[in-house]
N, C-alpha and C positions, 0 to 999 in steps of 0.2 A: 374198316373194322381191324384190318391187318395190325393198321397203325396203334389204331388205340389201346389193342392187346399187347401189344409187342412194349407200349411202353407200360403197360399192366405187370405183363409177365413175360419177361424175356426168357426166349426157350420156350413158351408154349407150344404144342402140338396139334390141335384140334379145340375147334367152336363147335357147339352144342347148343341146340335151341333147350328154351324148358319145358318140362314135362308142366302139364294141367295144375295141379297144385303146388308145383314149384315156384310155378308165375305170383300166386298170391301172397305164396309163404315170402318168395323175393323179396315183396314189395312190402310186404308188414315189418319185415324183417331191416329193410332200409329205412323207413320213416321212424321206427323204437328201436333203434340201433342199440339202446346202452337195456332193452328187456330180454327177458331169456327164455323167452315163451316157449320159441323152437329150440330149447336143448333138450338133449336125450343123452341119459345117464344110467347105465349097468355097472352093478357093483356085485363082486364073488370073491366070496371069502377061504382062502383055503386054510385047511386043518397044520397043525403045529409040526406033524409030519410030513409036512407034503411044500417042502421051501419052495417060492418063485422064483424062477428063475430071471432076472431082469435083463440079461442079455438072448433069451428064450423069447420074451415078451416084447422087447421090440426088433427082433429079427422076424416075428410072425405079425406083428402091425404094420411091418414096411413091406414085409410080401403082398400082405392083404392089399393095400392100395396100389400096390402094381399091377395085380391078378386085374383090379375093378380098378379103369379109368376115371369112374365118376368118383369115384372114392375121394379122389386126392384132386376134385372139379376146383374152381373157386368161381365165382359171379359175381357182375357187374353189368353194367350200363353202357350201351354205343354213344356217340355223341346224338343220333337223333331220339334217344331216349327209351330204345329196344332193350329188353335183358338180356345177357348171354350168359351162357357157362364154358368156362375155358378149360382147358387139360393141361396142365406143367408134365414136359416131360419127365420129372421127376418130383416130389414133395418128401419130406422131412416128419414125419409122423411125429409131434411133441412129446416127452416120455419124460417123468421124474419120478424120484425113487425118494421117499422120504422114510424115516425111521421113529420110533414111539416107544416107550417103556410104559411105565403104566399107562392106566387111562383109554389104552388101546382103542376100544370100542367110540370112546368121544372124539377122540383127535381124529379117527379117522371118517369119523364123522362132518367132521369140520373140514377137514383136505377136501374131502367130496362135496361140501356146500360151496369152497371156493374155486372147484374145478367146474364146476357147474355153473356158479354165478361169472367166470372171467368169459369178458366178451370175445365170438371168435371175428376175425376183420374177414369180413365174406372174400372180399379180393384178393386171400393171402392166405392159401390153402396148404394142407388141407384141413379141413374143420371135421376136427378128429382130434383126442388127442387122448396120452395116456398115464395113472399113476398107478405106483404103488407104493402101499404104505404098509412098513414091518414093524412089526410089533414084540414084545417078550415072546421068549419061549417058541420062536418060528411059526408064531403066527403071522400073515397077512393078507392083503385085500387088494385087488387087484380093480381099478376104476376105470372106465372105457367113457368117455364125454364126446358126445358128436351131434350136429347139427341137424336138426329134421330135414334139411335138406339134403341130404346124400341116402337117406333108409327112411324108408318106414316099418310098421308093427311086423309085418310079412317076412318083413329082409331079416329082420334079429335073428332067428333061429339059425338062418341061413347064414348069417354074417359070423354068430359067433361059434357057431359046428367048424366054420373054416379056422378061424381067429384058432380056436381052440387046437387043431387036428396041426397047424401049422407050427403051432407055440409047443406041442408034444415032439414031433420031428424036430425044433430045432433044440430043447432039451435035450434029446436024444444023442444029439451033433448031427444033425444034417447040415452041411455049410449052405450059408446064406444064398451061394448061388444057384445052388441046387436045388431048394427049398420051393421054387416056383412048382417042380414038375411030380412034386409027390402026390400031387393032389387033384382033378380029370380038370379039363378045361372048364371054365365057368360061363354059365349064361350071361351074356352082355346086353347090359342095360343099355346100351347107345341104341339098340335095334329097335327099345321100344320106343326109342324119343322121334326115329326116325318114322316109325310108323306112325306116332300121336300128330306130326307136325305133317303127312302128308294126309291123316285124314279127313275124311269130306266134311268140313266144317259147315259150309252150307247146309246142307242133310242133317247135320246136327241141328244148329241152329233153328231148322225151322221143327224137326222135330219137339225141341223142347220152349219152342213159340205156341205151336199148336195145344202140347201141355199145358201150358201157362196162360194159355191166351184171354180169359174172362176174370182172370185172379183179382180180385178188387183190392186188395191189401194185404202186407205182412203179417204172420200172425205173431203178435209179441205179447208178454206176459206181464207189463209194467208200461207205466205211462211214457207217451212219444216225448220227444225233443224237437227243438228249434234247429235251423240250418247251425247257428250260428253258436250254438250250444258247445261249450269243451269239456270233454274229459277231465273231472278232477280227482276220481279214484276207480280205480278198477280191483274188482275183490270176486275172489273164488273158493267155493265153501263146496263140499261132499257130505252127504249122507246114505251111508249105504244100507241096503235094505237085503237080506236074504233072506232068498225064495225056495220053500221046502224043495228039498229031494221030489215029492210027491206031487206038487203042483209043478214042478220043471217035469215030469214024464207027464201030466197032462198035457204043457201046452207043446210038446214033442207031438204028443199022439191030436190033438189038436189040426198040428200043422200037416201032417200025415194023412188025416182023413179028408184034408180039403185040398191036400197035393201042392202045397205052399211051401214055404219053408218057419223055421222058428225066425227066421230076420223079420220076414214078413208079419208074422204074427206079433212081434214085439214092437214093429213101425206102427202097425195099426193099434195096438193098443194103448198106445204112446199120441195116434193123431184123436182116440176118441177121449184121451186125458185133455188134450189142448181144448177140443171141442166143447169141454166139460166147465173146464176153467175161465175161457172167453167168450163161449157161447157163441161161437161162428159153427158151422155149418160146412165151413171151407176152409181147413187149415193146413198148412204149410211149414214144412220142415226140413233142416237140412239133415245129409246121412250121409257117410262116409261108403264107399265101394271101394273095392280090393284093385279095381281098374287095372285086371292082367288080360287080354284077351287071349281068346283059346288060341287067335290065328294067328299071334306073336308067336316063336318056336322058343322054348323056354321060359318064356313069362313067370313060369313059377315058380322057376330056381334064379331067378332075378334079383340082385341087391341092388336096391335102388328106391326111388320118389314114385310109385306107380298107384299109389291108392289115389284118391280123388272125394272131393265133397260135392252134392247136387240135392239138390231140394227132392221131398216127396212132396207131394200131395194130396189130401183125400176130403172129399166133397162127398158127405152125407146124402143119403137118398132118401127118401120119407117110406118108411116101411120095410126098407133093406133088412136081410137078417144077416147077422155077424158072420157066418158062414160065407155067403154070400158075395159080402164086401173085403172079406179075406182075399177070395178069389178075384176080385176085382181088381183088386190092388196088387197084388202079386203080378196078371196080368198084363195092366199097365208101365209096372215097372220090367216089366221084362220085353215089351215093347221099345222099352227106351234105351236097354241092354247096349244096340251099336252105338252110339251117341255119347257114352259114359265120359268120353275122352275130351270132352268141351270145359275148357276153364269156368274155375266157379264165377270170375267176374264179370263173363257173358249175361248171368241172369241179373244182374243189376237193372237191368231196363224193365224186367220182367216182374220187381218192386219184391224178388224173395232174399236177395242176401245183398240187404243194403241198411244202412244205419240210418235210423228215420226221427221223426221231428218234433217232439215237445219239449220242455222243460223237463228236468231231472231224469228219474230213473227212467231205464228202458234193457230192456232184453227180448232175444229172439231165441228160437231153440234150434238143437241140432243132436242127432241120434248117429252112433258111430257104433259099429257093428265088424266084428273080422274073425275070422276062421281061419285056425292054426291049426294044424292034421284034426284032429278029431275034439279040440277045445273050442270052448267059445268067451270070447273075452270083447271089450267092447273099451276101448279109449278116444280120448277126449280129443276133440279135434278142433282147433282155436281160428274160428272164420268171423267175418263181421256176418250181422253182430253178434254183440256178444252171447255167450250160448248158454243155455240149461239143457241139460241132457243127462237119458242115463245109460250108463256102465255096467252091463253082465261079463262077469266071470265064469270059468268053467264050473260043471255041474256040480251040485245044484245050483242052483244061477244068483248070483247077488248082484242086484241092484242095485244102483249108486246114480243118486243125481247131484251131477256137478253142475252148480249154478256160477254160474259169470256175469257181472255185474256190472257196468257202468253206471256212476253218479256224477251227472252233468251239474253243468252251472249256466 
């Protein structure tokens, strides 16, 4: 390993196993090297009063990835064909400063479709990076581009309260070297890689076998495919649907009276949609979890890959009332609570998150679900196969199914 890193990235520091859906993201992420599925792009615009600073802005993008090791990770492949994530003692945060007269709003429209669309090389970190673009009259726009692999939805708030608290300090003139200590020590993501890769994977596994164990098929929303079938378009469409003020405090109060949560009540009513559509009895879905454990120390001031996707499942009872099988399911899943930490590629044997077999179209679903202080927002999380699922927003709740589409040949 030494060897191969070293001629990776000379000066490295520290190897890092990956986290549960880092592994997948990896590997999706290697095979469609030139898609940009995994980027993740923030843009804030500030007021005509209020100039950026650009040497403000990357004096607090280069703290940031020194604070977070993983920040400034890059990954690749051992020779026997393991993933790793490496640490450079040090990374170069990419930073450009471009300038607009008219038109402001388009062009900088345009910088941010091509900061977004430029591929980052996973091996040559860090997969970050930064513009801005000034416009007449001291406006401008400040664009943040980074990789799903280094944060997820959890981390933003956390990532850019610091970005932000660090970028005001260095305005201020706090000198760059100083700049590390204005701020309390930060939770370290490495603690949780080191606990996801020491735990009992066994125990998991067989938990989520025992789960799975009579599952007779995927549940998918469009006709199967051949082995030998390829990919000749992949297309994703949203339709967002909101949901009154007054039906979001029902299915609150709902969830309150059967001692469940709104997640759950939204899972279930999302598996008796499937159930409705394909007429199975036993269907299967994937869901996104926040994957911070309580017994991690800090897990929730953590910037990092911690969320994670794993199939629900819910198998109809003849006579069950809705009530009933709230509870049910609620329970079940919180049965499975220690085990979250199991790669989604584990369940492949288990025929739920795997790409299956007829001619032409085919899709699978997946419901992604996350809790920001007191919001509730729900983003798209891109697993084979391809996904429909939908998207709540904070209250009143809006609904959005994003359909994901493969059309084979």
């Amino acid at each position: 390993m030494r060897r191969h890193l070293d001629a990776v990235s000379p000066g490295w520091v520290e190897a890092l196993p990956l986290g549960p859906l880092q592994e997948g993201m990896y590997y999706q992420s290697v095979v469609d090297a030139a898609a940009d599925a995994y980027h993740v792009q923030h843009r804030f615009t500030f007021a005509s009063d209020q100039q950026v600073s650009g040497d403000a802005v990357q004096a607090a993008a280069q703290i940031l990835v020194q604070r977070h090791p993983n920040l400034r990770a890059g990954f690749t492949n051992l020779a026997g064909g393991q993933p790793v994530q490496f640490v450079p003692r040090q990374a170069t945060v990419p930073y450009r400063e471009v300038e607009y007269g008219e038109e402001f709003h388009r062009l900088a429209a345009e910088v941010a479709a091509a900061e977004y669309a430029a591929p980052f090389d996973l091996a040559d970190p860090p997969l970050l990076r930064v513009a801005v673009v000034r416009g007449p009259d001291g406006r401008s726009e400040l664009i943040v581009t980074h990789h799903h692999l280094l944060a997820d939805g959890w981390s933003h708030g956390l990532l850019f309260a610091e970005l932000f608290a660090l970028y005001e300090r260095a305005r201020d003139g706090v000198e760059l070297e100083a700049l590390d200590h204005v701020l309390p020590q930060p939770a370290d993501f490495r603690q949780y890689l080191r606990w996801a890769a020491s735990a009992d994977r066994a125990a998991a596994e067989s938990a989520w076998r025992n789960y799975l164990s009579d599952l007779a098929s995927p549940t998918l929303l469009a006709g199967e495919r051949t082995p030998d079938s390829q990919v000749k378009e992949s297309r994703i469409s949203e339709s967002p649907v909101v949901v009154s003020a007054d039906t979001t405090a029902q299915l609150r109060r709902l969830a309150s009276d059967c001692g469940t949560t709104l997640s759950t009540v939204v899972a279930t009513a999302w598996a008796l949609t499937l159930r409705t559509l394909t007429g199975s009895d036993d269907v299967v879905f994937g869901a996104t979890v926040s994957g911070r454990p309580a017994d991690v120390e800090g897990a929730d001031r953590m910037i990092g890959l911690l969320l994670n996707t794993l199939p629900i499942r819910v198998k109809g009872k003849p006579g069950e009332r809705l009530t009933d099988l709230l509870r049910r399911v609620f329970q079940e899943q919180g049965a499975l609570t220690p085990h979250q930490h199991l790669a989604s590629d584990t369940f492949s044997d288990q025929q739920v998150i795997q790409r299956c077999s007829t001619p032409c179209m085919f899709s699978g679903t997946c419901h992604a679900m996350r809790k920001v202080g007191c919001q509730l927002s729900r983003q798209a999380v891109s697993q084979p196969p391809r996904q429909l699922m939908p998207r709540i927003t904070p209250s009143p709740l809006t609904s959005t199914l994003v359909t994901a589409t493969d059309h084979c040949t």
